[in-house]
Structures are given as C-alpha cells and as structure tokens.
C-alpha positions as CSV (number, residue, x, y, z in Angstrom):
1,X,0.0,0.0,0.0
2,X,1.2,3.8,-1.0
3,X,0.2,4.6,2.7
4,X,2.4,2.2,4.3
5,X,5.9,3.1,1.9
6,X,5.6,6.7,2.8
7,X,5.3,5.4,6.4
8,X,7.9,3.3,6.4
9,X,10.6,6.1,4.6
10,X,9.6,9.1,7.4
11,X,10.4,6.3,10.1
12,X,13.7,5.4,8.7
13,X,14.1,9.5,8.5
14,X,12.8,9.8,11.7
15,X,16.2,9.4,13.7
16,X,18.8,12.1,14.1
17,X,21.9,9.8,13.2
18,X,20.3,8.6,10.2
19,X,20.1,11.9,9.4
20,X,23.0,12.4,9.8
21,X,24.7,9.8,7.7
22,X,22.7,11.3,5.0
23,X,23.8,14.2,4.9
24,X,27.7,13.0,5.1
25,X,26.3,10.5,2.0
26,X,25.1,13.1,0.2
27,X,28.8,14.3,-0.6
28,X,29.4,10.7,-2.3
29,X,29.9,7.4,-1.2
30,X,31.8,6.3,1.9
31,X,32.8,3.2,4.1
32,X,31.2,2.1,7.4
33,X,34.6,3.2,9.3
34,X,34.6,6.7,7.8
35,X,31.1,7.2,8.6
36,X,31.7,5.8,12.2
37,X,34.8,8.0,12.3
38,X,33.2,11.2,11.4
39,X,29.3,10.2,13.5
40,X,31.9,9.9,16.2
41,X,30.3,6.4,16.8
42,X,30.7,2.8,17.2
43,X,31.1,0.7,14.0
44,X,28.3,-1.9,15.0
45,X,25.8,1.6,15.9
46,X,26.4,2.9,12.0
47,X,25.9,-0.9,11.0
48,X,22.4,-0.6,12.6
49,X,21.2,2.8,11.3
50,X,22.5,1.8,7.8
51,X,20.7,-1.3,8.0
52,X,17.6,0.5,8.9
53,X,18.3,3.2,5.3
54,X,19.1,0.1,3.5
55,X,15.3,-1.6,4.3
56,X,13.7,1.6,3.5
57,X,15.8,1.7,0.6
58,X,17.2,5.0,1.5
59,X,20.9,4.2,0.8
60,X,22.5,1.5,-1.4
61,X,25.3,-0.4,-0.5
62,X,28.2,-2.4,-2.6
63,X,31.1,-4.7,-0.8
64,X,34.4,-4.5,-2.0
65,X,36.1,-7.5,-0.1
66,X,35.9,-6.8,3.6
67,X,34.9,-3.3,3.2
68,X,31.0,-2.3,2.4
69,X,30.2,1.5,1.0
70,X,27.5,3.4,1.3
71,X,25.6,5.7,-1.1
72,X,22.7,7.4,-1.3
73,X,20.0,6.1,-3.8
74,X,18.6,9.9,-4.3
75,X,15.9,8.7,-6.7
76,X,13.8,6.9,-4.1
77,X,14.6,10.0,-1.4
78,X,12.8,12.4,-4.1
79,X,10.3,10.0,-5.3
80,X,9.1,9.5,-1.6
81,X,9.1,13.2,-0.5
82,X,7.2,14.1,-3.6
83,X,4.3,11.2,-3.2
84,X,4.6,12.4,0.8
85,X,4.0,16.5,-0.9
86,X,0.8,14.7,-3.0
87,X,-0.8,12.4,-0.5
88,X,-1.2,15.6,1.9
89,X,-1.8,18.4,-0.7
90,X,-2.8,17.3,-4.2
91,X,-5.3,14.4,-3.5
92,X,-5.3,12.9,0.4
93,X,-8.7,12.8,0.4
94,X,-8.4,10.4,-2.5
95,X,-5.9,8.4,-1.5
96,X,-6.9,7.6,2.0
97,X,-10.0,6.5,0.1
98,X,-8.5,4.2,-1.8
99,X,-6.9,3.2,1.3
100,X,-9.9,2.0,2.9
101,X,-11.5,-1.5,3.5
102,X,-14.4,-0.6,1.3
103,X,-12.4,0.0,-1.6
104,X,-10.3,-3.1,-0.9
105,X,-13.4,-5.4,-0.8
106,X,-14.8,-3.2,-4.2
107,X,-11.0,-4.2,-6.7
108,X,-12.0,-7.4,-5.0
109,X,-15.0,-8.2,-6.4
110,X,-13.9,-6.4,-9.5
111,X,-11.3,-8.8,-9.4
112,X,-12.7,-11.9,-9.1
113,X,-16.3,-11.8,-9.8
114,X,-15.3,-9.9,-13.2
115,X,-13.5,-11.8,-16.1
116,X,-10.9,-10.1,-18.0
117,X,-13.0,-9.3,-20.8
118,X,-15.5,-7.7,-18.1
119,X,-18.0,-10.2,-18.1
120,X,-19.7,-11.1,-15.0
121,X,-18.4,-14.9,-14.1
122,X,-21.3,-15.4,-11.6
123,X,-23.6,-13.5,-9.9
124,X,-22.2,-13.0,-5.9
125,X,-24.3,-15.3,-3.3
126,X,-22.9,-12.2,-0.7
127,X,-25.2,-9.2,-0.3
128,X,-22.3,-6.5,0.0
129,X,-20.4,-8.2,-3.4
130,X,-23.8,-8.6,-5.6
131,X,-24.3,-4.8,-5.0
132,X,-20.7,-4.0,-5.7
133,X,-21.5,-6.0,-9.0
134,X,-24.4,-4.5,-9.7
135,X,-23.5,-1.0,-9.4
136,X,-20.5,-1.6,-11.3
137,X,-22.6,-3.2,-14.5
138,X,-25.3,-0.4,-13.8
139,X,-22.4,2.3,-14.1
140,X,-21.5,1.8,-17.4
141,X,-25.4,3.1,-18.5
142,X,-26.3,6.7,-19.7
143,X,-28.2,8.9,-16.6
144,X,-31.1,10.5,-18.3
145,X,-31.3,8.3,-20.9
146,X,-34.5,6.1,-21.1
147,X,-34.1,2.1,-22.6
148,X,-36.7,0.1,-23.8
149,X,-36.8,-3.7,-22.0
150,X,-34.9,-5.5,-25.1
151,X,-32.1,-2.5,-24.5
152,X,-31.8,-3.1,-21.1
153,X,-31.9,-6.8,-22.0
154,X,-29.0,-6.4,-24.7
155,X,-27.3,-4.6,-22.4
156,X,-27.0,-6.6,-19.9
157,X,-25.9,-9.6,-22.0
158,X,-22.6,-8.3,-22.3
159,X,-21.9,-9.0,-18.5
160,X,-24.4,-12.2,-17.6
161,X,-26.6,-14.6,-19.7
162,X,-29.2,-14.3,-17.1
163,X,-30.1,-10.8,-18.0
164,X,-33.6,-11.1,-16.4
165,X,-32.4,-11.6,-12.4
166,X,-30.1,-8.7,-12.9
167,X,-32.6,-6.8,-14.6
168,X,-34.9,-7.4,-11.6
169,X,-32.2,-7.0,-9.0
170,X,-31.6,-2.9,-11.0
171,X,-35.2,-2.5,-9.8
172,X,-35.4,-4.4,-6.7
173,X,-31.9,-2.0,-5.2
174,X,-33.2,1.3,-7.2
175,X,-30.3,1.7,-9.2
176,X,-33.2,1.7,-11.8
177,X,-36.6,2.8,-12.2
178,X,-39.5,0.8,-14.5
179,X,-42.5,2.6,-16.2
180,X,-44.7,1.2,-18.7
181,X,-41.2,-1.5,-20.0
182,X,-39.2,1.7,-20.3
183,X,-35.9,2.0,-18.0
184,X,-34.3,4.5,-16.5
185,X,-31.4,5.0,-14.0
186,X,-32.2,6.5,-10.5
187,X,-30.2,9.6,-9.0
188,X,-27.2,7.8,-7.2
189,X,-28.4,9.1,-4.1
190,X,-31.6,6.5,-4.5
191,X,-29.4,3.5,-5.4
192,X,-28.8,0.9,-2.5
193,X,-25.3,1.8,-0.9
194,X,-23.5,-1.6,-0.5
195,X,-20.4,0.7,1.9
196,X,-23.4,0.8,4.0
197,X,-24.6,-2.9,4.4
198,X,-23.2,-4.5,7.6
C-alpha cells in the first residue's frame, strides 16, 4: 500500500543519526569506518542505522572484499518526499480512500467476480459483493437516458446470460426505475449503498 511506503521512509528519516549519515552520503559514497569516524560512533551503531536506510531503501550499498560502502540512492529519497508532498496536498482525500477497506473489498470483487473481458463470471451469493457487482454493470449506462426492455436486456448480455435476475435486482436496489417497459437510472443518491450494508 502507498500509505504504508511513505510510512515506512519518514520512520527510517525519523532518527537524528540517520540523518545524519545522509547528509555526510550526500557528498558521495563512503565506508562504514569513515562514517563511524566522522558520527563519532561505534562501528556496530552505524551498521544498525544503515541497516535500517538500506530496508527503506534510503541508501544502497556495494562490498568491495571486507569493506562495504554506502551511497545514497537519491531517486527513491525524491520519489518519496514528492508522493509524501501529493498524499497531503494534491489528493489525500483520495488516496486515503483508496486506502480503505471498502475500496479493498470493491477491486476485490472487480477482481474476481469480473473476467478479463468484463463479463460477470457469476452473480455474488454475498449481499455487499452482488451490489458491488451491480453498481458496477449499472455504471457503465447513460443517466437521463431512457431504454426500452430489449435495451436493457442487450445490455445486460454483455456481463451475464441471465439478463432477467439482474434486470430485476436494478429494480429491486433502485439503481433503476421501470415505467410502462421503459428504464431508466435512478439519482445515485436512491441507489442501494452496498459501503453501508453491515
């Protein structure tokens, strides 16, 4: 998860050695002893913080027989403060949406209920996933356009064979409306809101 990487980078930032022996990186690459000489700290200590840079893959690191150097791997460093600058500013909101459980259970139906040519493989048993489904199919119709019974029929092909249960279920959840065998969709506000189904 986004969330979680940017996490993980402002821990490994969050130490004032690391900090440190990024800044003394940031003039090239060095050896453990030279970065223990000038931290003014035990070789073993600048082992541990570099380990910690090296899982947040903060710094790079290459052995040359007994020696290991360090470098920084600047790319990553920029690409994380810049998604850190867009998760708060640009589009939080968003993103801790997509964060969220719901929209984790949603790409899950998606994902498995859904073939790759975006056909419906079977209609969900589970309340929550057949609206997901539903809604999904439902979403690809015009609003304020109005579809005679064979459209709707035709339409709904494309997804399932058994175009009259999901035809019924559009009505039944008020994602659609029926008057006279015309059909049209509902306001999304009417529509049955599978996020709030226990």
């Amino acid at each position: 998860m986004q969330l979680d990487k940017i996490v993980n980078y402002h821990k490994a930032l969050a130490d004032p050695t690391r900090l440190r022996m990024l800044l003394l990186l940031s003039q090239g690459e060095m050896h453990g002893h030279a970065l223990a000489d000038k931290l003014n700290l035990s070789q073993p200590t600048v082992t541990h913080h570099a380990a910690k840079l090296r899982e947040a893959a903060l710094i790079k690191e290459r052995r040359d027989k007994n020696t290991v150097y360090f470098k920084l791997n600047p790319e990553f460093i920029r690409a994380n403060a810049e998604a850190s600058l867009q998760l708060i500013f640009a589009k939080g909101a968003e993103n801790m949406e997509n964060e969220s459980p719901e929209h984790s259970l949603k790409e899950s139906v998606l994902r498995n209920f859904f073939a790759k040519d975006g056909r419906l493989r079977q209609i969900p048993a589970q309340y929550k996933k057949k609206l997901i489904a539903l809604q999904y199919i439902v979403e690809k119709l015009e609003p304020g356009v109005v579809y005679s019974e064979k459209e709707i029929n035709d339409f709904i092909k494309r997804f399932h064979d058994d175009f009259a249960t999901i035809r019924r279920e559009f009505i039944m959840h008020q994602f659609m409306y029926r008057e006279n065998g015309q059909y049209e969709l509902n306001p999304p506000e009417m529509w049955t809101r599978w996020d709030y189904v226990k």
